[in-house]
Structure formats: C-alpha cells, structure tokens
C-alpha positions as CSV (number, residue, x, y, z in Angstrom):
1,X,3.5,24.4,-9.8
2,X,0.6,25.5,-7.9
3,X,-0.2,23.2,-5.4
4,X,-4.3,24.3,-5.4
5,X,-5.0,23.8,-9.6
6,X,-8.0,21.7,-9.9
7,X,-8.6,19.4,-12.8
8,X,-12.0,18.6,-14.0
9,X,-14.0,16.0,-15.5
10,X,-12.5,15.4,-19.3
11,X,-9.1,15.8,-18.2
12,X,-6.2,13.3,-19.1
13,X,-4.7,11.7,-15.2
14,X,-1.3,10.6,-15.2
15,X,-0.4,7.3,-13.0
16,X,3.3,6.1,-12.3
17,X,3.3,2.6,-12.4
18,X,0.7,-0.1,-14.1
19,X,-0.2,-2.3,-11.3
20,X,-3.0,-3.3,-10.1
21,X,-3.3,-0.3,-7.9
22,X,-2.8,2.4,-10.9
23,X,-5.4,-0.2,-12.2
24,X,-8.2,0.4,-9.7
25,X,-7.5,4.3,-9.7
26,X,-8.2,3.9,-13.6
27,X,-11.6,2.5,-13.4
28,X,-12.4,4.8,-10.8
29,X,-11.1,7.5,-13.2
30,X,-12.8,6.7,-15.8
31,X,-16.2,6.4,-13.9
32,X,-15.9,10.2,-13.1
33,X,-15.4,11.1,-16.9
34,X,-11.8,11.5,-16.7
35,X,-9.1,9.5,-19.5
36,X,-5.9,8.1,-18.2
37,X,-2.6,7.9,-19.1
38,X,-0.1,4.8,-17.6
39,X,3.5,5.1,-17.7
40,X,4.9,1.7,-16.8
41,X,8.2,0.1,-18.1
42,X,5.8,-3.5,-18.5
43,X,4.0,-3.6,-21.6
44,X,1.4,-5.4,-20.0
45,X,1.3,-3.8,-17.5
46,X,-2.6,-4.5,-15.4
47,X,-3.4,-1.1,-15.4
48,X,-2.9,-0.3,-19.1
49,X,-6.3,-2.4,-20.2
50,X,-8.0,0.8,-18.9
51,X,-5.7,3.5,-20.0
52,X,-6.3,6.1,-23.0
53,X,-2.2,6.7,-23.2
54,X,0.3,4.2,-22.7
55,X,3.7,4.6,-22.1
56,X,6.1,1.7,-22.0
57,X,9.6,2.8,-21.6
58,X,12.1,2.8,-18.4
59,X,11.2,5.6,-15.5
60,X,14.4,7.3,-17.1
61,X,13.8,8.0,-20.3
62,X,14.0,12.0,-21.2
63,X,12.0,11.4,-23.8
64,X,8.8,9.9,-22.8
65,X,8.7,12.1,-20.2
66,X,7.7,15.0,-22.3
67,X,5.7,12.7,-24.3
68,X,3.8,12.3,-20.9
69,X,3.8,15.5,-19.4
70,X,2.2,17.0,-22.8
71,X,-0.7,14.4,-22.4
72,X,-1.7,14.5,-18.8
73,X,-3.1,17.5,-16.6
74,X,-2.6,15.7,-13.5
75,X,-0.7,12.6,-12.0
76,X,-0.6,10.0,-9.0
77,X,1.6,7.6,-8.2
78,X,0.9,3.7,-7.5
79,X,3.9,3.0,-6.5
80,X,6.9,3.9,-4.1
81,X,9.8,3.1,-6.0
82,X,9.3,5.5,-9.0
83,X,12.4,7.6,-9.2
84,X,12.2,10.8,-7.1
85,X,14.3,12.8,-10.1
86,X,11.0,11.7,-12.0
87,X,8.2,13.2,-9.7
88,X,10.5,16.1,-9.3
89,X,10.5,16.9,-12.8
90,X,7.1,16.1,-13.2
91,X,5.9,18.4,-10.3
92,X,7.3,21.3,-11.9
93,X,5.1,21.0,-14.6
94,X,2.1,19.3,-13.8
95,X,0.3,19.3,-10.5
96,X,1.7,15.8,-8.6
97,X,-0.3,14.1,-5.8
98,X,1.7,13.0,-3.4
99,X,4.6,14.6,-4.5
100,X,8.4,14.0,-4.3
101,X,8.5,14.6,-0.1
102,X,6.0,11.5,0.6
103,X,7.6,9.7,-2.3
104,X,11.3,10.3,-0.9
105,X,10.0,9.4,2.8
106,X,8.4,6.0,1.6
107,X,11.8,5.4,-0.2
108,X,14.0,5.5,2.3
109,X,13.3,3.6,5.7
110,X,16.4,5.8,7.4
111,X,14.5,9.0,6.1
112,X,11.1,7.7,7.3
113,X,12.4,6.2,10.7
114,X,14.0,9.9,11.2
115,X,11.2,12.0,10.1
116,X,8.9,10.0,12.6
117,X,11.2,10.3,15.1
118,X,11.8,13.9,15.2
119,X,7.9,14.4,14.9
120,X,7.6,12.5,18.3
121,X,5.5,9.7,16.8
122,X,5.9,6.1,18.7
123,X,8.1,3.8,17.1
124,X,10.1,0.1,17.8
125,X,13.0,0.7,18.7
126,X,15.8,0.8,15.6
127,X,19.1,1.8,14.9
128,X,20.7,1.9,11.6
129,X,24.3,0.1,10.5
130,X,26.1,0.9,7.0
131,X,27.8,-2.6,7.3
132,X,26.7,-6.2,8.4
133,X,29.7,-6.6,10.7
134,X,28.3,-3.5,12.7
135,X,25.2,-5.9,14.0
136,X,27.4,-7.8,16.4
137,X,28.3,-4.7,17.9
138,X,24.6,-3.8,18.7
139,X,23.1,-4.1,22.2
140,X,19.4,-3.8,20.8
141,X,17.4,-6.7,22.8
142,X,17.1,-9.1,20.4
143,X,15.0,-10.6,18.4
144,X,15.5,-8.3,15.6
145,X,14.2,-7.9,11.6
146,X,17.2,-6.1,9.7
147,X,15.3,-4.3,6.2
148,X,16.8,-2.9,3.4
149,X,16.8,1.3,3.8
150,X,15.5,1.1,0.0
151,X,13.4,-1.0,-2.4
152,X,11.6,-3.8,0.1
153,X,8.6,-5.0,-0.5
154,X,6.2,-7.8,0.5
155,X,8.6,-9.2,2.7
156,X,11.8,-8.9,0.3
157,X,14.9,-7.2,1.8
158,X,14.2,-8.4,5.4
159,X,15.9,-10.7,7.9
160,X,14.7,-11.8,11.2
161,X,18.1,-12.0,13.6
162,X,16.6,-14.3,16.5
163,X,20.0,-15.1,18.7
164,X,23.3,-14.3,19.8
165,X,25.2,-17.0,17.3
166,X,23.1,-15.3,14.2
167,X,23.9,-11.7,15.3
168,X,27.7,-12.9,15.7
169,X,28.0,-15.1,12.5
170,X,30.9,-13.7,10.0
171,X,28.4,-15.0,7.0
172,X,25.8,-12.6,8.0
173,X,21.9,-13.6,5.6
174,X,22.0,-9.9,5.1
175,X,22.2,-9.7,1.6
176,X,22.7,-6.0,-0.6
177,X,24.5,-2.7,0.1
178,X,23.3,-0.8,3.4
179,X,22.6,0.9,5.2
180,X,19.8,-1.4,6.7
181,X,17.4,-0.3,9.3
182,X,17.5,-2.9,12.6
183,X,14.4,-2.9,14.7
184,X,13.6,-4.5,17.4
185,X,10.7,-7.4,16.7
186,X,7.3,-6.0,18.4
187,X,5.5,-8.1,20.5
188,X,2.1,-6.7,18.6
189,X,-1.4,-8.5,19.1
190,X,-2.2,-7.0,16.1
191,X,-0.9,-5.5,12.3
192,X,-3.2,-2.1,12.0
193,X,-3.8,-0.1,8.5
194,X,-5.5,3.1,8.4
195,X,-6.2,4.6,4.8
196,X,-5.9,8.7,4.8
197,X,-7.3,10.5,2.2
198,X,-5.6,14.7,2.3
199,X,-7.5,17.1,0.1
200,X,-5.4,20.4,-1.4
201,X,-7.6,22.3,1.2
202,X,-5.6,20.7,4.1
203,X,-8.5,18.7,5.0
204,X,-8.5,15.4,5.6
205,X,-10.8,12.2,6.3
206,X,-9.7,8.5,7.9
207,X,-11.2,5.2,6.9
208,X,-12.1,2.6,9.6
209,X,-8.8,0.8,10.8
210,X,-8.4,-2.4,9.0
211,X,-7.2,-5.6,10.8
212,X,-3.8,-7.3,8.7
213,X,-2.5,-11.1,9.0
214,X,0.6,-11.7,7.1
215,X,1.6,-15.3,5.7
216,X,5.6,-15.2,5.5
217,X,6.1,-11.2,5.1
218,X,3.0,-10.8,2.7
219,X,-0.6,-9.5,3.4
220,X,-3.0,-12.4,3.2
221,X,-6.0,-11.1,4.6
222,X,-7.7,-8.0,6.0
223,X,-10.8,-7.6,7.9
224,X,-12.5,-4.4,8.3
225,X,-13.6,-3.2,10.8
226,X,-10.6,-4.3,13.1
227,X,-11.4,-6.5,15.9
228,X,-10.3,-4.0,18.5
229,X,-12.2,-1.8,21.0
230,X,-13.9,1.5,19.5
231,X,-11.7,3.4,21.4
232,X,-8.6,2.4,20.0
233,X,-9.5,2.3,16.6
234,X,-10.3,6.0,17.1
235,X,-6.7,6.3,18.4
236,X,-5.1,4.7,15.2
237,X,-7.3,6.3,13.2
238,X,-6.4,9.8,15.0
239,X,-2.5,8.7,15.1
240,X,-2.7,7.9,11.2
241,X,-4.2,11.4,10.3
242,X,-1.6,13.1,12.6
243,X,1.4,11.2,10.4
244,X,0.2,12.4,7.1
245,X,-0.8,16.2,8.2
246,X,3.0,16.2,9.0
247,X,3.9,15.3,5.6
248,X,1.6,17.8,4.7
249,X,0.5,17.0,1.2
250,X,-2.3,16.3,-0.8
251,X,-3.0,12.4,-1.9
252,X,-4.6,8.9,-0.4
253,X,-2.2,7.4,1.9
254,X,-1.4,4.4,4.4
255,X,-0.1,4.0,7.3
256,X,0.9,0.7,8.8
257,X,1.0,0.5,12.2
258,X,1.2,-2.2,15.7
259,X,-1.4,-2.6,18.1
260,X,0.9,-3.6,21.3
261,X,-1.4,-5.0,24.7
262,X,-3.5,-3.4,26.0
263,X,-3.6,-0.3,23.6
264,X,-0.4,0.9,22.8
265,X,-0.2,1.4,19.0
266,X,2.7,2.0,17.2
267,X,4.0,3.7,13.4
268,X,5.3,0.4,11.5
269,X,5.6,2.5,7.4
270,X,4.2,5.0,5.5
271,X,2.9,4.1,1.8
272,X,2.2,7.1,-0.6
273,X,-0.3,5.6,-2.4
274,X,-4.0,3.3,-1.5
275,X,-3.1,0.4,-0.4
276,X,-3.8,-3.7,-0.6
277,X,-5.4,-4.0,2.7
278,X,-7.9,-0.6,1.2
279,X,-9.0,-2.8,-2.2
280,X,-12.5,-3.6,0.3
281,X,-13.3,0.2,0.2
282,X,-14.4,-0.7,-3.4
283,X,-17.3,-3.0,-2.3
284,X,-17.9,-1.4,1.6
285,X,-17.7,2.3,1.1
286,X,-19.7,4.7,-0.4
287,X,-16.5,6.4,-1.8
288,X,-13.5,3.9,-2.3
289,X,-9.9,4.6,-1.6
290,X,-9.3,4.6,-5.3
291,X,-12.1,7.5,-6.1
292,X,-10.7,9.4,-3.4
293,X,-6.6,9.3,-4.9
294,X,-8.9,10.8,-8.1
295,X,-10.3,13.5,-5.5
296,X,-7.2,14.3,-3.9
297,X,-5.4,14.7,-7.2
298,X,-8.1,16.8,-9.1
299,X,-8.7,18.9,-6.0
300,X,-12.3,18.0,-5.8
301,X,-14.0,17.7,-2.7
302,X,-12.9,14.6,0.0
303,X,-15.8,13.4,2.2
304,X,-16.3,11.0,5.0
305,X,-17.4,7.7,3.5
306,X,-20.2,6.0,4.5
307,X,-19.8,2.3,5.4
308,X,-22.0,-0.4,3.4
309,X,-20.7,-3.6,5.5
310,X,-18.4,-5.8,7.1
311,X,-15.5,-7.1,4.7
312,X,-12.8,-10.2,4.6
313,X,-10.0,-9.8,2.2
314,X,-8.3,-13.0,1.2
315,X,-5.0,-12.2,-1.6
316,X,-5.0,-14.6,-4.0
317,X,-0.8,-15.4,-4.5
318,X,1.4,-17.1,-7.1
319,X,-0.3,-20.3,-8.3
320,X,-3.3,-20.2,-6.6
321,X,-4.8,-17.7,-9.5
322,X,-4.5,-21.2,-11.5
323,X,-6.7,-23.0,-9.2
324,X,-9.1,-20.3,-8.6
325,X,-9.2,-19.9,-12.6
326,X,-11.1,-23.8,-13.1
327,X,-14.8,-23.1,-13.3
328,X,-15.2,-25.4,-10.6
329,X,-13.3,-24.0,-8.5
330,X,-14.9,-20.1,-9.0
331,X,-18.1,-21.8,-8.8
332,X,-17.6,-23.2,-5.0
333,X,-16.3,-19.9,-4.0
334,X,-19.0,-17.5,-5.5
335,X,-22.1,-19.9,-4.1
336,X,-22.8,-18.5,-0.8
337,X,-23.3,-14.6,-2.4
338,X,-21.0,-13.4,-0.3
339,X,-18.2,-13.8,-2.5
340,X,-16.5,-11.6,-5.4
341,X,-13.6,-12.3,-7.0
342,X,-11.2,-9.0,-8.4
343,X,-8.1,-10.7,-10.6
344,X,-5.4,-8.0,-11.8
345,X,-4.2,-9.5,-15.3
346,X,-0.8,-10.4,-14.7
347,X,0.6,-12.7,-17.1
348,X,3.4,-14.5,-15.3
349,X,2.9,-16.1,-12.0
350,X,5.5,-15.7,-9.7
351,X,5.4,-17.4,-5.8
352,X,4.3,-15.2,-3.6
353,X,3.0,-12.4,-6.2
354,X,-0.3,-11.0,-5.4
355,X,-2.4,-12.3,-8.7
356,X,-5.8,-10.9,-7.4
357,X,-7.7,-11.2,-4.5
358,X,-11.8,-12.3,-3.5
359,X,-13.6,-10.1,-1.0
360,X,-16.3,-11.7,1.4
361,X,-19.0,-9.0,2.5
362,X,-21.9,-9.1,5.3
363,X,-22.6,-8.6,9.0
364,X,-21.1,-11.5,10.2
365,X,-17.5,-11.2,10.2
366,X,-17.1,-14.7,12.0
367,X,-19.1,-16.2,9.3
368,X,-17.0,-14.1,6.4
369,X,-13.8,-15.1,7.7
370,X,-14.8,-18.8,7.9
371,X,-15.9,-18.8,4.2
372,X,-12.4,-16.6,3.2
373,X,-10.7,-19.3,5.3
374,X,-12.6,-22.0,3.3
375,X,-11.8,-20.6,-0.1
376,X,-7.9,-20.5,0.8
377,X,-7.7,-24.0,1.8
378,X,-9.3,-24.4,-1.6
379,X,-6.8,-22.2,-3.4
380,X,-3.8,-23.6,-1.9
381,X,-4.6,-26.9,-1.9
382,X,-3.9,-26.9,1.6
C-alpha cells in the first residue's frame, strides 16, 4: 500500500478498538467532516456512540474484516494489543497509521527493550528470563519489577522483586508463561510523557512533556507543563522525537520515559497510539493529540500546536464514576470554573478501570492541583 495516499474530508476512518481513546479520535473525526467506522469485539464499546459503522465481532474474524476493509479509506489504531496478523492484512489494503512495526514493537517488551537498545537509546537496566526459576540465578542489583513480555497494562502483569528471600522463593508471584522482562527499579524523581505526532512527509512535531504520578501501577494524574527545568524538557522532548523517527512511521505516539537526578532521562515504553496522560491536549492546545492521529492518518498537514494553558489531569477509576455521578457531587467539583468533567460510557465498573477523568485548567498549577487534589479526596471518599 502506498505509504503517502491522502484521505480527505468525506472519507470513512477505520479505528481498532472502541475505547475511550478510538472515542476521542471519533469526535475529532467527525469535527473535520470525516465518518468513522469502530471495530471492537464490545458491543458497547465507548467509542461506538460516535461511529457511522460498527463492527462487533472478535479481532479474528475473516469475515468482518472484509466487511471493514470495504467501508473504510483509512485506519488507526487505539490500542496495542490488536492482532499484528490483523494490521498486516489490513495495511495491504488500506493505508494503516501506525502500522504493523510500531504495533509489533509496543507488543512485545523483549522486541521493544532490543530495538532501543540497538538504537543506543538510554535504558534501566534489564535482562530477560524464559522461566521464573531463572530469577534466582540473576545478579541484577535488586530491587527489581519483573513484566509480562506481552499484554500488560495499567499495572497488570508486573511484580516488584524487593529482596534476596523473594528472588530465591520456589513459589515465585510471577504468574503466566514468559518470557518476562526484569528491570532494575529506577530511582526516577519523576515519570515523563512526551506525545509525538509523525506526518507521512517524515516530519514531525512534540507536545510539551507532561508530568505522570501513578497510584498502584495506574496513571492518576498529569500535569502539563512538567515541573522540570526548560532545559530538560527540551531534552525529553528531543529524546521522544528521536525514538519515533527510528520507528519511522507515520501516526501520534507516546513515549514514556524517567527523569533520573539531576537530568538524566531515561526510555521507560513506547505506545502506538495518543495516550491518557495527552486527553489535556483537548482543552490546552490549539490542535489536540486526537486531531492530530486524524492528520497523521489522512496525510494532512501536522503543525506545532499552540498552548492555551496550564492543565491537571485527575483519572477518575472504578467506583469513584458513582460518586462523581450524584449531582452534588459534580456540582462541588465544577464551582470554581476551572473544572470539566470528560466520562467515557463504560457500563461495568471494574476497580482500578479508568471510567473518565476531570481536567483543571489555568495559570496556576499550584492552585489546579490543589482543587484536582480536592476533587479526589471527594471521589474516593478518602
């Protein structure tokens, strides 16, 4: 398939998986005159309120696949655990952005660990085992979080090895078939994102990096900008674009990374796809993360967006989209003005699962993360 077709206004855009994330590239979509089409096993899937075609069958069904490839003219993905086979029949036929190479790379932590590594990008330290027994043989400083080479996420699939006696125990907490990926924990002062956006023209634009705190292996808030010196936000920023021009194909991508004192930063994972800790670009940029996967795909032209404001995330997880649903409750947290509230339209509530999530926007970060602060403690019922 020729990699430089371009796809205009009118057009039907394809998107692998019906989260919220295929969500927000919908209504961004749609805003530019284009119809979408959803392919996501869920029947309810969030993103299929805004889609023109929906498809609700398995990843591997032969059929629907030509169902879907004789609707759309393009197609993205939300989501890095779509088959590979799939993208690579799909690429064939339509044009794909990113394509099977990021998708592979973002699927495999032993592929991704190895690709960075032979492109001389800084990592932590890791080494790979095929077998728990092989991590009392390892003499990695410890401690250590042992992931899953394939299908982690938010936390699930990792383990955090912090002594002798739990690298040594014969009923290892490592759970699964391997290989698993062991790296050594980073002593980081801070969790770094930096959103890429690649056009088909090989160009290709950075948004601000974004500061990340995790609660318990999930992202629970994001501040952007990040509270680090200009300097070294230039360098992630710099280091971000570097990772995807290696990759070397067209999309909106993120890449996770440590900030390790003073200014040593650090590749952490690569996702094929916009990213939780980019849903502020909606409300703080002039161009979102979301309008730009609709760019990248239709080979339109990518731009440096302009920043509006400052921006706390807070992720609103698992119950908490009950509180936040009394009118009361919404109410308290929407007073001040500073306040919106995004929910994705999942119908079953799981712990931990991201159910939407209330951006804070302003000058004063201080002051935004006090109220985001605020409104958790409400939430949770802390």
């Amino acid at each position: 398939m020729n990699k430089d077709i371009q796809t205009p206004p009118s057009s039907t855009l394809g998107m692998l998986g019906g989260g919220q994330l295929g969500g927000f590239f919908a209504e961004a979509a749609l805003k530019m005159g284009y119809k979408v089409a959803v392919w996501d096993p869920s029947e309810n899937a969030p993103a299929k309120r805004f889609a023109t075609h929906k498809f609700n069958a398995p990843f591997d069904d032969a059929e629907i696949l030509d169902k879907f490839v004789s609707v759309v003219d393009a197609v993205s993905l939300e989501w890095e655990n779509v088959p590979v086979e799939l993208v690579e029949a799909i690429q064939l036929k339509k044009p794909t952005r990113p394509g099977s190479r990021s998708l592979g790379l973002a699927q495999n932590r032993t592929i991704e660990k190895q690709f960075l590594k032979d492109n001389g990008f800084p990592l932590a330290q890791y080494q790979v085992i095929y077998s728990a027994k092989d991590l009392s043989g390892l003499d990695q400083e410890l401690p250590w979080i042992v992931k899953t080479a394939t299908m982690g996420y938010d936390g699930h699939g990792q383990w955090r090895i912090s002594s002798t006696s739990e690298k040594d125990e014969v009923n290892s907490p490592i759970a699964g078939e391997g290989p698993w990926v062991v790296e050594q924990v980073v002593p980081f002062d801070m969790e770094l994102s930096v959103v890429v956006a690649r056009g088909i023209d090989g160009t290709s634009i950075t948004y601000p990096a974004t500061e990340n705190i995790h609660e318990n292996g999930i992202l629970r808030m994001s501040v952007c900008p990040a509270r680090i010196d200009p300097s070294i936000e230039l360098s992630a920023r710099h280091l971000a674009e570097e990772v995807i021009n290696a990759i070397g194909e067209p999309g909106v991508f993120c890449v996770e990374l440590f900030l390790v004192h003073p200014s040593k930063i650090l590749v952490n994972e690569i996702a094929p796809r916009p990213h939780n800790s980019g849903h502020h670009t909606i409300d703080s940029f002039s161009i979102s993360q979301y309008e730009h996967q609709v760019r990248t795909l239709c080979g339109l032209s990518i731009a440096q967006p302009r920043r509006i404001g400052n921006t706390v995330l807070l992720n609103v997880l698992g119950e908490e989209a009950s509180v936040l649903s009394s009118i009361e409750t919404t109410n308290l947290i929407l007073k001040t003005g500073r306040a919106r509230i995004y929910m994705y339209g999942k119908e079953s509530v799981r712990p931990g699962r991201k159910m939407g999530h209330i951006i804070f926007s302003g000058e004063n970060i201080g002051v935004l993360e006090k109220e985001a602060l605020e409104a958790l403690a409400i939430i949770s019922r802390r």
